[in-house]
N, C-alpha and C positions, 0 to 999 in steps of 0.2 A: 871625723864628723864635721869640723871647721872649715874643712876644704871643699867636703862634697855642697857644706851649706853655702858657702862663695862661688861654686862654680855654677848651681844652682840660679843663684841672685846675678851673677855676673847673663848667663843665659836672659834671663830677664831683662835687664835692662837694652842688651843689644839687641833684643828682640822689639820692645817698647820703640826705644828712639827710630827703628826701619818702617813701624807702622803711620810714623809722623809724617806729615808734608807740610813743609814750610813755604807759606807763597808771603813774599815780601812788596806788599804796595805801595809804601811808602818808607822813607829813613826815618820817621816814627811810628811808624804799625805795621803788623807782621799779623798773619795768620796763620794758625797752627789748625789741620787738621785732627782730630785725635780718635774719629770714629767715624763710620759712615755717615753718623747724624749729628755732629756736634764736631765744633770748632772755639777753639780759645785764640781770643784776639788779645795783643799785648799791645800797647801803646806808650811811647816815652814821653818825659817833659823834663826841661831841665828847672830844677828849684833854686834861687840863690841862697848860699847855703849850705848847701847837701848834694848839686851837681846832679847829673840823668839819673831819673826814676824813670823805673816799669809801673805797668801798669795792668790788671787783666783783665779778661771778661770772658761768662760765657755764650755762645749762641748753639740752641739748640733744633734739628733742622727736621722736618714732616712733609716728605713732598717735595713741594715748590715753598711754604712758610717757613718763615724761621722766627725765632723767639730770643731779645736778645738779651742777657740779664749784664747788669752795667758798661754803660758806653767807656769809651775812649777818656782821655784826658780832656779833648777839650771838643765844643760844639762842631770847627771843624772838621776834626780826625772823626768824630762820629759821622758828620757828610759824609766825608772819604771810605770810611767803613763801608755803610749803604747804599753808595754808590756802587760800591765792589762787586757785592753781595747779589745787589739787582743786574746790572751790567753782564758782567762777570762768569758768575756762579748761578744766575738767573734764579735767585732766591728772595724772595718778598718778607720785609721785616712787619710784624705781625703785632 
């Protein structure tokens, strides 16, 4: 029963990680795909301290609008975001 439930879970996950697309904009921000309508943005910073943190966010996508729920680390990696998003992905932050 421990094995069909691991093979199970293992299915899952290799299936999860195939439906992801990673588009790398910058060496601290990354966009993850995760549905046709939604996208998690990770963005780094390094703290002195405690050394590179992540960071996430979500943007949820209707159309051409998108919705973006907590920015980037910092005012400009959120430029860099939105710039992406309009440019890019031809998606208007909303």
């Amino acid at each position: 029963m421990k094995r069909l439930f691991f093979l199970i879970l293992l299915g899952f996950i290799q299936h999860s990680g195939k439906s992801q697309d990673l588009i790398k904009i910058s060496p601290d921000l990354e966009l993850i795909k995760i549905s046709q309508r939604a996208y998690v943005h990770v963005s780094y910073n390094t703290l002195p301290g405690y050394g590179r943190i992540s960071a996430n966010g979500l943007i949820c996508t209707n159309g051409n609008d998108a919705f973006l729920f907590d920015t980037p680390w910092t005012d400009s990696l959120t430029c860099v975001l939105v710039s992406c998003l309009k440019d890019h992905l031809k998606i208007q932050i909303r």
